[in-house]
VEXTI-361910 format. One record per residue: x, z, y of N, C-alpha, C in turn; residue number from 1; residue in three letters. Coordinates in nm, 3 decimals, always signed. Atoms other than C-alpha are relative to their C-alpha. Layout:
REM residues N
     n_x     n_z     n_y    ca_x    ca_z    ca_y     c_x     c_z     c_y   n res
       X       Z       Y       X       Z       Y       X       Z       Y NUM Ala
...
This chain:
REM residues 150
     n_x     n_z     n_y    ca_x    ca_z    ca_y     c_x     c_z     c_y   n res
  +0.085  +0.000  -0.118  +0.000  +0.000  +0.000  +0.089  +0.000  +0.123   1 Unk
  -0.056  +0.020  -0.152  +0.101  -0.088  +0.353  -0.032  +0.114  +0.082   2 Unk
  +0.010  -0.171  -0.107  +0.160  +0.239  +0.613  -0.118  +0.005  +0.022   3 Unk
  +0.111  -0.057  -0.004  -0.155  +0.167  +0.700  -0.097  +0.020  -0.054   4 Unk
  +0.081  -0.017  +0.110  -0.330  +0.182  +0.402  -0.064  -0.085  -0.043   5 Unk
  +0.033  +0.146  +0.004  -0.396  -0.176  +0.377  +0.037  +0.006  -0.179   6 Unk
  -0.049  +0.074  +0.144  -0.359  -0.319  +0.007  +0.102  -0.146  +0.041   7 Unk
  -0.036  +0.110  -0.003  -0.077  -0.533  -0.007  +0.019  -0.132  -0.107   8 Unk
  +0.022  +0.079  +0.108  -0.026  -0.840  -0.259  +0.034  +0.099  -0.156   9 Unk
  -0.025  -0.021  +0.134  +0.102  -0.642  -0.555  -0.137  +0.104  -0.020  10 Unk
  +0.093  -0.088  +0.063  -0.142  -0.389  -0.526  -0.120  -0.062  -0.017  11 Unk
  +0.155  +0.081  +0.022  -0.427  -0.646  -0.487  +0.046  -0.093  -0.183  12 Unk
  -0.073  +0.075  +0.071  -0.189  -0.827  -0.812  -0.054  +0.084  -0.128  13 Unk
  +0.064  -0.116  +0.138  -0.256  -0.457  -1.014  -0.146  -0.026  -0.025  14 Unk
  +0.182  -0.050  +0.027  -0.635  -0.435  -0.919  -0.062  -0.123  -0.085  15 Unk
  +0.021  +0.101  +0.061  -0.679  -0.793  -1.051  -0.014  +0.040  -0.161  16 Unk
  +0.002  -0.040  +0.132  -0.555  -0.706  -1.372  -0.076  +0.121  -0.030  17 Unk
  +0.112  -0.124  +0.076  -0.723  -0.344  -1.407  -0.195  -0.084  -0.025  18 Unk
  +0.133  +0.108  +0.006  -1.061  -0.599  -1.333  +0.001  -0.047  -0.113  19 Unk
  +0.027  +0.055  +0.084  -0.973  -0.775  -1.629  -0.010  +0.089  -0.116  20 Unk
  -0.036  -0.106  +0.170  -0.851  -0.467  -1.875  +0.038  +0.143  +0.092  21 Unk
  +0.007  -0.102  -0.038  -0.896  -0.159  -1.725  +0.113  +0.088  -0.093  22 Unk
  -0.101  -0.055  +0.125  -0.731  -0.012  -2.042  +0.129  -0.009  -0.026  23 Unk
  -0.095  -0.005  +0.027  -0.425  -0.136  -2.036  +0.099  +0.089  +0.087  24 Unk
  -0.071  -0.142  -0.081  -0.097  +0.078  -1.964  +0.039  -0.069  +0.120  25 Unk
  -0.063  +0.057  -0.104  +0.113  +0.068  -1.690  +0.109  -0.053  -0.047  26 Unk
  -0.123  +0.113  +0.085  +0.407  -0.070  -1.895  -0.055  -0.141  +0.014  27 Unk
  +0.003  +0.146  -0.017  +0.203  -0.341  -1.986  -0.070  -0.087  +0.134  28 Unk
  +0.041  +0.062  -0.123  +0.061  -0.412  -1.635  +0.160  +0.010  +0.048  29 Unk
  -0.117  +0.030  -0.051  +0.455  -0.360  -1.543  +0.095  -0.099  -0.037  30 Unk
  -0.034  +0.170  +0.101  +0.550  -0.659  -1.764  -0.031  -0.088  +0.018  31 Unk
  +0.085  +0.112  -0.084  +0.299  -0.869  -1.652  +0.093  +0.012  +0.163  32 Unk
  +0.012  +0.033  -0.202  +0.361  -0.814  -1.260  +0.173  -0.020  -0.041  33 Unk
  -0.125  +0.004  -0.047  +0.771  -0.799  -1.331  +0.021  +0.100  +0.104  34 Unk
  -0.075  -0.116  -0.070  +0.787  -0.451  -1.153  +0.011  +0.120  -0.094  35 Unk
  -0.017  -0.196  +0.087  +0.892  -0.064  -1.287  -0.104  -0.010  -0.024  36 Unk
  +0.125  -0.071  -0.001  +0.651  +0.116  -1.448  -0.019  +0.102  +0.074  37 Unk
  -0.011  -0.096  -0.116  +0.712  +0.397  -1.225  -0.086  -0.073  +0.174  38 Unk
  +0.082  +0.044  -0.106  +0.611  +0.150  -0.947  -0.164  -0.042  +0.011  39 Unk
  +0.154  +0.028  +0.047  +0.292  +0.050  -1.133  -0.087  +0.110  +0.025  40 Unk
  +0.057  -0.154  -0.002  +0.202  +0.433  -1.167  -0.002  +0.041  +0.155  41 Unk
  +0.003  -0.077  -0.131  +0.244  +0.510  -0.813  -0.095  -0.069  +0.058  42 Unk
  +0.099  +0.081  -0.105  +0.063  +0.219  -0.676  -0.142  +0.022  -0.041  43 Unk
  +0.110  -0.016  +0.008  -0.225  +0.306  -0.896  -0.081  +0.117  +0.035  44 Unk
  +0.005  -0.115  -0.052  -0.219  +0.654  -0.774  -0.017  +0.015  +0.133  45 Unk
  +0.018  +0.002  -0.155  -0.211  +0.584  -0.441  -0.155  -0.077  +0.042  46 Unk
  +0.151  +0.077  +0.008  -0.548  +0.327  -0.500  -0.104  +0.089  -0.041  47 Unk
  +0.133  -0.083  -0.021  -0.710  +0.611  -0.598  -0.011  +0.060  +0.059  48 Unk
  +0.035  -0.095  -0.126  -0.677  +0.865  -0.381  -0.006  -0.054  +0.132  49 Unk
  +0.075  +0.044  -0.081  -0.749  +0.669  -0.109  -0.139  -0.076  -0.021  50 Unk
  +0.130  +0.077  +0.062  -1.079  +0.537  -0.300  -0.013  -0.096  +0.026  51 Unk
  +0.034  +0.117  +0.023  -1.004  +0.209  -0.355  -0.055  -0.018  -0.148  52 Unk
  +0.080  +0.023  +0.099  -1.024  +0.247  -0.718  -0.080  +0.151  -0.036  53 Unk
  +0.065  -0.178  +0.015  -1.301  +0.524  -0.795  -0.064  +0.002  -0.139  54 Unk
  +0.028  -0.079  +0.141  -1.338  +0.497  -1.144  +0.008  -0.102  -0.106  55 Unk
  -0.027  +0.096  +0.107  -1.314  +0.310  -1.481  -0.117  -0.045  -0.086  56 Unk
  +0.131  +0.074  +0.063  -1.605  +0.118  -1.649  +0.011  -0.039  -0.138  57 Unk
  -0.041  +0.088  +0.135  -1.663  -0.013  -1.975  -0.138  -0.078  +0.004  58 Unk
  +0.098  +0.103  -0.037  -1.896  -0.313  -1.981  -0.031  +0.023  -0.161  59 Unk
  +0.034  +0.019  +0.073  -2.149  -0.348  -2.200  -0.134  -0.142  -0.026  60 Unk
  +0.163  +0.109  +0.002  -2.409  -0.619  -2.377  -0.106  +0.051  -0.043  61 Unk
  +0.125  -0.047  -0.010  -2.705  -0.479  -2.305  -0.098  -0.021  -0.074  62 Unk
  +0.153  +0.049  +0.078  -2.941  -0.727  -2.485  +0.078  +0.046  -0.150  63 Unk
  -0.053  -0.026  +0.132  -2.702  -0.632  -2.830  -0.049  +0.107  -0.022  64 Unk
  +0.068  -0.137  +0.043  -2.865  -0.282  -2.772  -0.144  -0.005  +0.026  65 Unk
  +0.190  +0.052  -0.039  -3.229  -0.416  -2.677  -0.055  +0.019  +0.139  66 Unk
  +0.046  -0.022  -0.193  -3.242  -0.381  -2.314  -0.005  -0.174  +0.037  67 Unk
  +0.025  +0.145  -0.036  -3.387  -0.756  -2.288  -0.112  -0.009  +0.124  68 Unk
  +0.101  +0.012  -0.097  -3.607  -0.720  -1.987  +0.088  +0.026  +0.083  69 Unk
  -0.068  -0.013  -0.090  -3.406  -0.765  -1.691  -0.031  -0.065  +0.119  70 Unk
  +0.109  +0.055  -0.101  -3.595  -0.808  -1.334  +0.076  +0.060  +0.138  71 Unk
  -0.030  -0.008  -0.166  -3.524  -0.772  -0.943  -0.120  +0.024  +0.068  72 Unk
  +0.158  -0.092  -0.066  -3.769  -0.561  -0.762  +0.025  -0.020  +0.173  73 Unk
  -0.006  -0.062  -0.126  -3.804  -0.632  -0.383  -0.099  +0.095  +0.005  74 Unk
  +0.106  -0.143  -0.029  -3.953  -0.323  -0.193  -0.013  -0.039  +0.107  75 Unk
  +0.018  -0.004  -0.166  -4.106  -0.323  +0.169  -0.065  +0.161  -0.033  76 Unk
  -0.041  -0.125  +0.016  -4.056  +0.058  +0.204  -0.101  +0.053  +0.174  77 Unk
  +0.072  -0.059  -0.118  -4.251  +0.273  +0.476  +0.101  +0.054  +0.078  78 Unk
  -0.165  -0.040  -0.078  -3.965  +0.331  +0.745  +0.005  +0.172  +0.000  79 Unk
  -0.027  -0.135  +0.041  -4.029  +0.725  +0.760  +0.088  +0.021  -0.140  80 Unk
  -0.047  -0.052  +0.153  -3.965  +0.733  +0.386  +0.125  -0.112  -0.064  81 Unk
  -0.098  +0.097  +0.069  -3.701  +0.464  +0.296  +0.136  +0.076  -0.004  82 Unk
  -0.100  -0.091  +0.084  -3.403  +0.737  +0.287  -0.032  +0.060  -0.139  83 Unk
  +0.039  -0.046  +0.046  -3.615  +0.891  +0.085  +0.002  -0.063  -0.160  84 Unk
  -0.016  +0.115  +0.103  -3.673  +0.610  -0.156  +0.073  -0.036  -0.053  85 Unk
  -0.088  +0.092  +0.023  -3.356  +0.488  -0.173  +0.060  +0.136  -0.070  86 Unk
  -0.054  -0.146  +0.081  -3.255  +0.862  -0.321  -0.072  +0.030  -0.096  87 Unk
  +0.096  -0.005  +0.080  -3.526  +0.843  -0.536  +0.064  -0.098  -0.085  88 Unk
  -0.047  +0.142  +0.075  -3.420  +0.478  -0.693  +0.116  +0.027  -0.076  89 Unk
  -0.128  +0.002  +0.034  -3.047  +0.593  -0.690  +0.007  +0.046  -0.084  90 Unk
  -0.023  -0.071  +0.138  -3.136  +0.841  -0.952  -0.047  -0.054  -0.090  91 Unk
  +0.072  +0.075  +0.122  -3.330  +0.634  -1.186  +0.099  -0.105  -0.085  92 Unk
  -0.095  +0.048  +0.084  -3.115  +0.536  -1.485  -0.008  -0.146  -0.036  93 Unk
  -0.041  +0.144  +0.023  -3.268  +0.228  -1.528  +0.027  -0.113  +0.118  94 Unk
  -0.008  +0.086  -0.145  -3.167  +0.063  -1.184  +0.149  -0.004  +0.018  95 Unk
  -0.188  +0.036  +0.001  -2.812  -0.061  -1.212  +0.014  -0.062  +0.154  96 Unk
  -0.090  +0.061  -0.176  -2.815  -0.226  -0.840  -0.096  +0.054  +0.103  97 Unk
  +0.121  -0.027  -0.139  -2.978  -0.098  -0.468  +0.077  -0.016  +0.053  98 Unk
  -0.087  +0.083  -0.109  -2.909  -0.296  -0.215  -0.138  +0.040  +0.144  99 Unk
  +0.121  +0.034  -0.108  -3.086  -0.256  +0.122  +0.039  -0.097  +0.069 100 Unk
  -0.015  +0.120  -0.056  -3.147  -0.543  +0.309  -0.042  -0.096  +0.076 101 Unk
  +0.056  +0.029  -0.141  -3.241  -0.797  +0.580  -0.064  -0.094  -0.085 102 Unk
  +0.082  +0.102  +0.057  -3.536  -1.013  +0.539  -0.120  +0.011  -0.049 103 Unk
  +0.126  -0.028  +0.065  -3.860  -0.993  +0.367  -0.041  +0.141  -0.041 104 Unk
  -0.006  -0.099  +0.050  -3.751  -0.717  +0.170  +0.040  +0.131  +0.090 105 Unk
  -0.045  -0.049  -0.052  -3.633  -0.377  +0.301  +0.100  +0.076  -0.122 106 Unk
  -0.076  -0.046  +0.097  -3.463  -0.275  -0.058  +0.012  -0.090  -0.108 107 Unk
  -0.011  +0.084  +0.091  -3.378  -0.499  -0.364  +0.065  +0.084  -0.115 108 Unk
  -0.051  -0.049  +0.132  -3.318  -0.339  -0.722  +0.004  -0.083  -0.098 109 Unk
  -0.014  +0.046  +0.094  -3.201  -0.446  -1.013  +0.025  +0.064  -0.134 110 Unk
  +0.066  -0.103  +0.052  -3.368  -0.303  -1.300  +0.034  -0.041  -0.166 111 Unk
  -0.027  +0.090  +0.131  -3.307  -0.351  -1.710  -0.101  +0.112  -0.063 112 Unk
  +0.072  -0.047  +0.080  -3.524  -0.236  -1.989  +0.003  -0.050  -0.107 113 Unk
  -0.002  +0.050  +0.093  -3.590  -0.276  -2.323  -0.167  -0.048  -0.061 114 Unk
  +0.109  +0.065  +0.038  -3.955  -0.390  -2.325  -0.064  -0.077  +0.163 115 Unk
  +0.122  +0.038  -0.100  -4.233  -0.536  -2.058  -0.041  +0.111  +0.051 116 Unk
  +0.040  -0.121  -0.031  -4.389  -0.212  -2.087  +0.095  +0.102  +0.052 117 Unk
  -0.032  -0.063  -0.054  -4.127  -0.039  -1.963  +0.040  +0.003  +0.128 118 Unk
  -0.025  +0.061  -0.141  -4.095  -0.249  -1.660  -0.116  +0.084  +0.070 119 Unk
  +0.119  -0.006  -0.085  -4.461  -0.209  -1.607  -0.025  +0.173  +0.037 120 Unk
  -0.015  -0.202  -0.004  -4.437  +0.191  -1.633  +0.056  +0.030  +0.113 121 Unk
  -0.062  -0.003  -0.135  -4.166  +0.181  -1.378  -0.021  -0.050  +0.112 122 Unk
  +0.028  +0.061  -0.110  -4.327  -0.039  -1.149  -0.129  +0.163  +0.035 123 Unk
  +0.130  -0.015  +0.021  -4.656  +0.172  -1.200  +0.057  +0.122  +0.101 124 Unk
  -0.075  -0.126  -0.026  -4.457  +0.511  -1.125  +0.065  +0.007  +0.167 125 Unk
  -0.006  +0.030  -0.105  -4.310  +0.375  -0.809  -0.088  +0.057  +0.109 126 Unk
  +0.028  -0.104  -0.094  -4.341  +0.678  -0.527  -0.103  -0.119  +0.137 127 Unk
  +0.124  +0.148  -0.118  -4.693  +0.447  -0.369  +0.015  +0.058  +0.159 128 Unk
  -0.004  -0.069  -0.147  -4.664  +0.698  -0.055  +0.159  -0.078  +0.077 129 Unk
  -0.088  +0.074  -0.120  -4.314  +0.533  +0.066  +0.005  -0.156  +0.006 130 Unk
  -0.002  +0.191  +0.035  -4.392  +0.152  -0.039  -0.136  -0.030  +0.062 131 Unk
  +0.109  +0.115  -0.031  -4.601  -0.106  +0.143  -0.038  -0.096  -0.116 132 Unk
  -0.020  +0.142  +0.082  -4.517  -0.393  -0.137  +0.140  +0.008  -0.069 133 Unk
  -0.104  +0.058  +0.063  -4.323  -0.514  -0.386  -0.016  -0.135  -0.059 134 Unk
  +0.058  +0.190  +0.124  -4.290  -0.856  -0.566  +0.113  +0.067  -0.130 135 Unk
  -0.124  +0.011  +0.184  -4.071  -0.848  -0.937  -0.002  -0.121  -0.042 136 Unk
  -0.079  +0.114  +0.037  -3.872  -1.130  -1.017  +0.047  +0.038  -0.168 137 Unk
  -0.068  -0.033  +0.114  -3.826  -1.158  -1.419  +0.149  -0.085  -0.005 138 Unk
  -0.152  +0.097  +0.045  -3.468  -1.265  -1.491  -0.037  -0.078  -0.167 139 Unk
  +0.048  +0.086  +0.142  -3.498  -1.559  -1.752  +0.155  -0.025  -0.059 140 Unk
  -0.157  -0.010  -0.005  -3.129  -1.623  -1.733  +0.084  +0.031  +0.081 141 Unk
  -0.089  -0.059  -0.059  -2.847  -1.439  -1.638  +0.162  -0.119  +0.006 142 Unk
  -0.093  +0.127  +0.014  -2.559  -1.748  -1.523  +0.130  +0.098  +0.015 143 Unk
  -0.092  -0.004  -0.019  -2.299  -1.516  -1.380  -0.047  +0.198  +0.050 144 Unk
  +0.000  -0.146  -0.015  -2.270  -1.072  -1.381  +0.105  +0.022  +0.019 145 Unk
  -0.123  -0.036  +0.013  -1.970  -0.902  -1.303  -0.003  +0.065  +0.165 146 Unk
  -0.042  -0.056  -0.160  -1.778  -0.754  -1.005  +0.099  -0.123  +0.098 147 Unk
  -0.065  +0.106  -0.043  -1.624  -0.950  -0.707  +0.134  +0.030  -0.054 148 Unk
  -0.169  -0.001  +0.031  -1.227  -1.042  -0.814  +0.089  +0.013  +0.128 149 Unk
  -0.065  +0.045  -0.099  -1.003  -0.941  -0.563  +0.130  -0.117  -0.007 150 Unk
């Protein structure tokens, strides 16, 4: 990292690779890049405690465990209550994305399940006192998931 806490190319060079394999060591990310491992270890130490990287993932295929219902919920949210909402949403396990946002919508989720009925439960359940509207978008196909690459 640069004095000022900038990411410079190697450390944007590490995060690349942790993107692809989180798992691997720092040896073998120090093999790859052609630096120490000592330098690998520091730079990744330093990415976290300044919370660039804040934690380690393991991806999974969802529909291999039966979570085949996968939909996008706009919300038009009642402005008193849309903190409210959006703390409400954040806790709900099945809502992998909340985005707030400009446009039609005032929130956009992105929701997975393993039936219809469990969509329709969760729609149903949906706190009616802070929502004007919603529409639900079923996902038919999924072309491209992931995180941006730096």
């Amino acid at each position: 990292m640069t004095g000022n806490g900038e990411c410079d190319e190697l450390d944007s060079r590490i995060l690349r690779e942790l993107q692809e394999n989180s798992r691997q060591s720092a040896r073998a990310l120090a093999e790859k890049l052609g630096v120490a491992v000592g330098t690998v270890q520091n730079r990744i130490q330093k990415l976290e405690q300044n919370k660039i990287i804040t934690g380690y993932h393991c991806h999974l295929d969802y529909g291999k465990l039966g979570y085949n219902v996968v939909a996008i919920i706009g919300i038009k949210a009642r402005r008193e209550k849309l903190a409210e909402l959006e703390k409400a949403l954040e806790s709900k396990k099945e809502v992998y994305a909340l985005m707030e946002v400009t446009g039609t919508f005032d929130i956009m989720i992105a929701v997975i399940f393993k039936s219809i009925s469990g969509l329709n439960k969760f729609i149903k359940d949906l706190p009616a006192d802070s929502i004007k509207e919603t529409q639900t978008f079923l996902v038919l196909k999924s072309l491209k998931e992931g995180h941006y690459r730096v």
